[in-house]
N, C-alpha and C positions, 0 to 999 in steps of 0.2 A: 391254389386248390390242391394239387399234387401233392405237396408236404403236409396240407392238412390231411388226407386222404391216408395219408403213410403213416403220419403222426396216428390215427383211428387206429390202422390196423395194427399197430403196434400197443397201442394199449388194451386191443382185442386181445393178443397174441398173449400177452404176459395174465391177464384173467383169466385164460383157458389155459394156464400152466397151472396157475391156483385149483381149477376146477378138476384139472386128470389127478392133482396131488392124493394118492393113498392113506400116506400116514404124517405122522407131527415132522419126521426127520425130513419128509421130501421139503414139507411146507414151508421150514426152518432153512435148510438149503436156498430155496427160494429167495424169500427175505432177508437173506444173510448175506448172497453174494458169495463170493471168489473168497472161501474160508481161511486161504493163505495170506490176504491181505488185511491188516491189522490196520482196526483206526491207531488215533492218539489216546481214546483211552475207552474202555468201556470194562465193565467190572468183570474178575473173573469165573469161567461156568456159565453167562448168560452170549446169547448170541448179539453179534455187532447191531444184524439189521440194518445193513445198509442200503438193501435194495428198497427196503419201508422208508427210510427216511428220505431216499433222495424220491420215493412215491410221494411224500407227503410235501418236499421243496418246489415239487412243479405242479402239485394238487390232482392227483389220478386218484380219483373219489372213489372210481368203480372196485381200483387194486386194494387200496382200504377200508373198503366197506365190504370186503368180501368177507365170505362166513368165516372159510377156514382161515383169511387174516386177522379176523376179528379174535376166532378161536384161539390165536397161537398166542396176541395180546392180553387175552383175559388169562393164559395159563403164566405167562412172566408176570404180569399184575400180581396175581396173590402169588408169585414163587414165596416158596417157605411159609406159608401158612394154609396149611391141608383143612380141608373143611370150612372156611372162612366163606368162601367164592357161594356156596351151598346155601349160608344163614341168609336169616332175613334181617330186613331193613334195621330192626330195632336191635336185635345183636351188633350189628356193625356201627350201629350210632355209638352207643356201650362202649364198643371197643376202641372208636375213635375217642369218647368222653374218657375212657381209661386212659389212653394215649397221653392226651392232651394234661390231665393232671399227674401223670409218673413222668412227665417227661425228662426234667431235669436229672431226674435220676435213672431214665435209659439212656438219656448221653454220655452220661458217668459212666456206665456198663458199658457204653459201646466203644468208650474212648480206653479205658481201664481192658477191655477184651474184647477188641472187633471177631474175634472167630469165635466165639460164644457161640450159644444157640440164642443166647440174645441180643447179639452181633449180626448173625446173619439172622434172623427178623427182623432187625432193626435197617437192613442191605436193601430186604423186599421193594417194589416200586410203592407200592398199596401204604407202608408204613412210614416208607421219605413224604412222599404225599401229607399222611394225615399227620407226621410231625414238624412240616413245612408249613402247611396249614395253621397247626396248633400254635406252634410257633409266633406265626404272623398275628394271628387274633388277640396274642396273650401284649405282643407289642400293640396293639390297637386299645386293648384294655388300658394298658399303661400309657398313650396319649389322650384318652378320655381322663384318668384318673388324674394327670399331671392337671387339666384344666379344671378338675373337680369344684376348685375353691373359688372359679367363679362362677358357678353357676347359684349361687347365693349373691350375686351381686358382689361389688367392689365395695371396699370397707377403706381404701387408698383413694381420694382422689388425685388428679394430676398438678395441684396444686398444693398439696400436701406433703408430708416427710413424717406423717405419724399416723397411723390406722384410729380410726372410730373407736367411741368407746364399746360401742358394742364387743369388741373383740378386744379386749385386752390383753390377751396373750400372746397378739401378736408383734406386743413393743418392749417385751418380756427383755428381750437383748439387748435393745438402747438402754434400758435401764440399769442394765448388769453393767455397761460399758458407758458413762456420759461423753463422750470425747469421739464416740463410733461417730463413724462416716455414715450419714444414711445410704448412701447407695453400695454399701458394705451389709446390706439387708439386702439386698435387690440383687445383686450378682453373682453370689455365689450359685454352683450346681446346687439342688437338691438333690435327695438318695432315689426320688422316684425320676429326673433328669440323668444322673449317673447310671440307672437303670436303661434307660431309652438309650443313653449314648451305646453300652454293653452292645445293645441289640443291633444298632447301626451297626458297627466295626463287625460285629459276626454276621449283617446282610452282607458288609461289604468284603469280606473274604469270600462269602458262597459266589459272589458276582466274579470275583478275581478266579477263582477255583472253574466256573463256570466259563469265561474266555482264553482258560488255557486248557481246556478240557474241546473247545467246539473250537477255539481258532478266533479271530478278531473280526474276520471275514464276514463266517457264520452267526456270531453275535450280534455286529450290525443290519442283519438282514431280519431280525425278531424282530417287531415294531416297541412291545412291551418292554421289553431291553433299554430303549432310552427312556421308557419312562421309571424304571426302575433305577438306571443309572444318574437319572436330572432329579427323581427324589431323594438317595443316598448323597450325591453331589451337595444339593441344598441343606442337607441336615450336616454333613462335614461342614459347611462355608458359615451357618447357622452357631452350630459349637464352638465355632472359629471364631466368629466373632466375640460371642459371649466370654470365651475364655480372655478375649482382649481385654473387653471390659473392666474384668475382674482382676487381671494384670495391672492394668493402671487404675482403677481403685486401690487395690494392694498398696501398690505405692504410697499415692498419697496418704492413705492410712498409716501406712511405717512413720513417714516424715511426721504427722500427727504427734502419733506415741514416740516420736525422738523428742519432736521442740515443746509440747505440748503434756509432758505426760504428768505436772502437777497442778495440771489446772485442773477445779473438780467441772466445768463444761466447757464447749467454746462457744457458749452465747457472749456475743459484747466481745467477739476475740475477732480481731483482721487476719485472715488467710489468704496467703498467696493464693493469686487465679488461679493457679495449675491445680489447688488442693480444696481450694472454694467451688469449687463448678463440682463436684462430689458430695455436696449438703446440698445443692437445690433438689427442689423437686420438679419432677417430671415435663410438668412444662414449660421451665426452660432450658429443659435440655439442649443441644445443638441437632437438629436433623441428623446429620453424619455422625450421631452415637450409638459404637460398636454395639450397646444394648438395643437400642431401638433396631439398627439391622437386622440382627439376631430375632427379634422375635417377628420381624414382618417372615424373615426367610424361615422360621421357624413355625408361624401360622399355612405359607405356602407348601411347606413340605407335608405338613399333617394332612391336608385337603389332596394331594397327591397320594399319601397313603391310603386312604379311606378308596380312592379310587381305585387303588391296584387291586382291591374287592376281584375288579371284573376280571382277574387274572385266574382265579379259582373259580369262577362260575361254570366255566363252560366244563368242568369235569362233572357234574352231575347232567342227568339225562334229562330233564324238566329246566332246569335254567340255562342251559347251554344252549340247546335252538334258540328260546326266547331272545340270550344275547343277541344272536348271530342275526335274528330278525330282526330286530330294534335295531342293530349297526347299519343293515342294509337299510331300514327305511331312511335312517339320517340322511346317508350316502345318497338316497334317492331325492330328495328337496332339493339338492341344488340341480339336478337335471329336469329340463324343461318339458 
């Protein structure tokens, strides 16, 4: 009861240092800590903040809900965009919607001239946000689109090695090639999978960027952290497979076109096992085919992303409580 006692008046103590604060410098002093000591890394011209964050590590609600700490966040929030913090809702939608389609080309700008003035807008916390966001979404588009062509239904059954008539164009290549390997149709990347993979390897630098930036320590103590690191994980181990596959299709394919290459088909031709098991179709595949893992580990990673949703919710002021209430009622059910 004594340390809780102490523990009180000490989080007293530090909200009435908030409250005598005069001006932005005392308030920043505050939240900043011992000015001499330098994190690992924080950008520079903006304050470290370390007496906020280690407020926010042991959850002193009262320190960060205070006005002038709320104050001092909404002024680094819009740093570098004057007037923005003022606009209404539909200008800042606008400007996110802006955001989100020039993006590719304010990367370009910021990587070609980080000290630009579109460099340092691009630094803003307000515009990492809505291009992290943008970012994320455009990857989410791009796992809806990859699964676009089924939502028409399957035109392949698992018994099959040649698509319905309905679609004819999608045997367009066996017939350019008589000797292809059907599963030389099946495993290759596509341009909108080479796409996904892009996006993976650039999460998975910002996750790398981000535990040499906080410490390994600090990153295990996120909860969201392993889920971001168990869906990037899955979508590496997912590629990984698939690329196997497509390796040893390869293969057999070559040997094909060595021993094979004046037959005009290989109907009525005996193929060694190793190059036979590459023309069946799907359902006799072998359970432990590096295709088949790939896309179970490949359907688990997409249901992971979809969920990392609730990783941006809580930044708006309407669905953030709601999360936070929804988490605790779950939390609540299993207590009696």
């Amino acid at each position: 009861n004594d340390y809780r006692r102490l523990s009180g008046q000490c989080k007293d103590y530090v909200v009435g240092l908030l409250d005598l604060c005069r001006s932005t410098e005392e308030v920043e002093a505050i939240l900043s800590g011992d000015t001499d000591s330098e994190e690992k890394y924080h950008p520079p011209g903006r304050p470290s903040l370390t007496r906020l964050k280690l407020a926010i590590k042991y959850e002193l609600k009262k320190f960060v809900a205070h006005p002038n700490c709320q104050q001092q966040l909404l002024s680094i929030w819009y740093e570098n965009l004057p007037g923005l913090r003022q606009q209404t809702t539909a200008v800042k939608l606008l400007v996110v919607l802006g955001v989100a389609v020039g993006l590719p080309g304010l990367a370009v700008a910021y990587l070609v001239a980080p000290c630009s003035r579109v460099g340092r807008v691009m630094r803003s916390p307000f515009m990492k946000f809505v291009a992290h966001a943008s970012s994320f979404s455009i990857f989410l588009c791009l796992l809806v689109l990859n699964a676009a062509d089924r939502f028409a239904g399957t035109t392949l059954l698992p018994n099959m090695t040649t698509h319905l008539p309905t679609r004819p164009q999608q045997n367009q290549q066996q017939e350019r090639d008589p000797i292809l390997l059907y599963r030389m149709t099946t495993t290759p990347f596509t341009w909108m999978e080479i796409l996904i993979i892009s996006w993976v390897i650039g999460m998975i630098w910002a996750e790398v960027k981000e535990i040499w930036s906080q410490g390994a320590g600090e990153y295990l103590l996120e909860p969201w952290n392993f889920l971001d690191f168990g869906m990037l994980a899955i979508f590496l181990a997912s590629f990984s497979s698939r690329f196997s596959a497509y390796k040893h299709t390869y293969s057999a394919q070559l040997y094909v076109h060595t021993h094979y290459t004046q037959l005009p088909t290989l109907d009525n031709i005996t193929l060694p096992p190793h190059v036979h098991y590459y023309t069946l179709a799907r359902l006799s595949w072998l359970p432990s085919d590096p295709q088949l893992v790939s896309e179970g580990l490949y359907a688990v990673a997409v249901v992971l992303s979809f969920s990392r949703i609730a990783y941006i919710l809580p930044a708006n002021e309407s669905f953030g409580p709601l999360q936070i209430s929804l988490g605790r009622t779950v939390k609540a059910y299993p207590k009696p």
